[in-house]
C-alpha positions as CSV (number, residue, x, y, z in Angstrom):
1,X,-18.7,-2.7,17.1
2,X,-22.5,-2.1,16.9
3,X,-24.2,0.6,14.6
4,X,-25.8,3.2,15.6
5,X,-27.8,3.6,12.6
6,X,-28.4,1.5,9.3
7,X,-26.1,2.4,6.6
8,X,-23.8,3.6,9.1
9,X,-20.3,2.4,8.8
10,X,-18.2,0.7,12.3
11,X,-15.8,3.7,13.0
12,X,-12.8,3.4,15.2
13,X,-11.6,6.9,16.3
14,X,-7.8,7.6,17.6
15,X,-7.1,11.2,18.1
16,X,-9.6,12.9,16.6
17,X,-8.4,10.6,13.3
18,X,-11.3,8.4,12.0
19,X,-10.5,5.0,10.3
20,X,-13.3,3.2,8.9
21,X,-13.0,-0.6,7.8
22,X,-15.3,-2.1,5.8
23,X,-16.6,-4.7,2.9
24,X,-17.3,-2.8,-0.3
25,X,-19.7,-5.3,-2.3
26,X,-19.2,-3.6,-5.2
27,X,-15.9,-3.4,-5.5
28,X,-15.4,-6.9,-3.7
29,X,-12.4,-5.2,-1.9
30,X,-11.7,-4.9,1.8
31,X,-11.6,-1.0,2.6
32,X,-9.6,1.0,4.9
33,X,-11.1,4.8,5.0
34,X,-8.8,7.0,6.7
35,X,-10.2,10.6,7.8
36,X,-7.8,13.2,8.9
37,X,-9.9,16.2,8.7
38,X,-10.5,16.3,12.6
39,X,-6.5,15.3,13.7
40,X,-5.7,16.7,17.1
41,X,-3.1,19.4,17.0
42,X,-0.4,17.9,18.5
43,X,-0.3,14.8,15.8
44,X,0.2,17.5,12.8
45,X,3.7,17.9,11.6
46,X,5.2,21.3,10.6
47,X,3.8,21.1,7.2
48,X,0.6,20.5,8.7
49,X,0.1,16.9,7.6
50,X,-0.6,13.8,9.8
51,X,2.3,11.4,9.9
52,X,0.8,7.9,9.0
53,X,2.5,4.4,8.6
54,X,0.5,1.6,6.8
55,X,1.3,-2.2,7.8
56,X,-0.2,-4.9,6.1
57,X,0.7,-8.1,8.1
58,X,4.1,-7.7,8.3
59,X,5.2,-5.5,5.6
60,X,5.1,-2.0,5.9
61,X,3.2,-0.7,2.4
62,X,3.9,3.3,3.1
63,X,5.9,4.9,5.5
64,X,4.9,8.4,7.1
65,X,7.4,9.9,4.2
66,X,4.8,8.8,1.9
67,X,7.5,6.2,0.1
68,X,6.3,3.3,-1.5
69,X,8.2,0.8,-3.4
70,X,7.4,2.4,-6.9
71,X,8.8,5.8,-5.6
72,X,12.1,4.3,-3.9
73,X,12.5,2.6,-7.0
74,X,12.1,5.4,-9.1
75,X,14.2,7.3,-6.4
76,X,17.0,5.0,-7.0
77,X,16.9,5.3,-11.2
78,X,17.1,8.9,-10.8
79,X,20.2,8.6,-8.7
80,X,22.1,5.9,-10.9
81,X,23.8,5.7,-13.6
82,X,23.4,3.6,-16.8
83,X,25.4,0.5,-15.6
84,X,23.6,0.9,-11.8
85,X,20.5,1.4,-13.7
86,X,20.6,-2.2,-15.3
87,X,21.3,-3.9,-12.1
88,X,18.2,-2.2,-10.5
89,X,16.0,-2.9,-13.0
90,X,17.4,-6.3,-12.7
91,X,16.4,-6.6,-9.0
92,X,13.0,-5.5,-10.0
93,X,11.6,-7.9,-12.3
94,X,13.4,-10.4,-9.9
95,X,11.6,-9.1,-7.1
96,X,8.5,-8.4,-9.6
97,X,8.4,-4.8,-9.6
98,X,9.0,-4.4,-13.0
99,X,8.4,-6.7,-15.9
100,X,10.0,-5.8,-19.5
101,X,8.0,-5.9,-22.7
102,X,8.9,-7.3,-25.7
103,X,9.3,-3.5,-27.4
104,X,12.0,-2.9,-24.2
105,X,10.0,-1.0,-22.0
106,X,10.0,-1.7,-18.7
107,X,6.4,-1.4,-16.8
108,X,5.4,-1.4,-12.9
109,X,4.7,-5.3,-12.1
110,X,1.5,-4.7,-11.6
111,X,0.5,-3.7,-14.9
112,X,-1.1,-5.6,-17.0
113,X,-0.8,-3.9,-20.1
114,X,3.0,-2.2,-21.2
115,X,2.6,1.7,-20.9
116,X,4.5,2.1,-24.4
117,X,3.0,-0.2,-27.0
118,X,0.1,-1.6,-25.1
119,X,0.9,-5.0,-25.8
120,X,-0.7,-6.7,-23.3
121,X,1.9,-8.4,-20.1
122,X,3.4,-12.1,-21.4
123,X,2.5,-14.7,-19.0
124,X,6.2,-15.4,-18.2
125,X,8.5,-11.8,-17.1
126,X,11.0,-11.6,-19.4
């Protein structure tokens, strides 16, 4: 898509939503830009807000309930209890959505650092 301007970013433009997709140097990060502010009518829910599924290849990475894994998972915790609890948490680090630190607290797998002690993630999930 050409630009009409320098500086100006290639815009793609579905029903009055804007989605922007672009190469942030700084960041070094592919990024998606998503602008609802000028949504047609029709699109808006009752509540007013855009329903919106993200896919990344294959995978869907948020649904238009706004669920991602770290909220199901939490979701499912709430619901359990203590004995479910340890089998979930169990899937997790299988699945490497959680990862356990040495002091016993379990942390999203993506952090790098446990969000009790601060001991820093082990190398191998325990």
């Amino acid at each position: 898509m050409a630009m009409t301007e320098p500086g100006t970013l290639p815009c793609l433009q579905v029903a009055g939503i804007q989605v922007y997709l672009y190469l942030d140097a700084d960041d070094h990060v592919v990024r998606v830009a998503v602008h609802l502010d000028t949504t047609d009518e029709e699109l808006l829910a009752s509540d007013g807000t855009v329903p919106i599924e993200v896919v990344v290849g294959d995978t869907i990475v948020m649904d238009h309930t706004g669920r991602t894994a770290d909220t199901v998972l939490c979701e499912l915790l709430d619901s359990a209890d203590e004995q479910q609890q340890q089998a979930i948490r169990d899937a997790a680090i299988t699945a490497g959505l959680l990862w356990r630190c040495t002091c016993d607290w379990y942390n999203p797998g993506d952090r790098p650092r446990c969000d009790s002690c601060a001991s820093h993630r082990p190398h191998a999930v325990l």
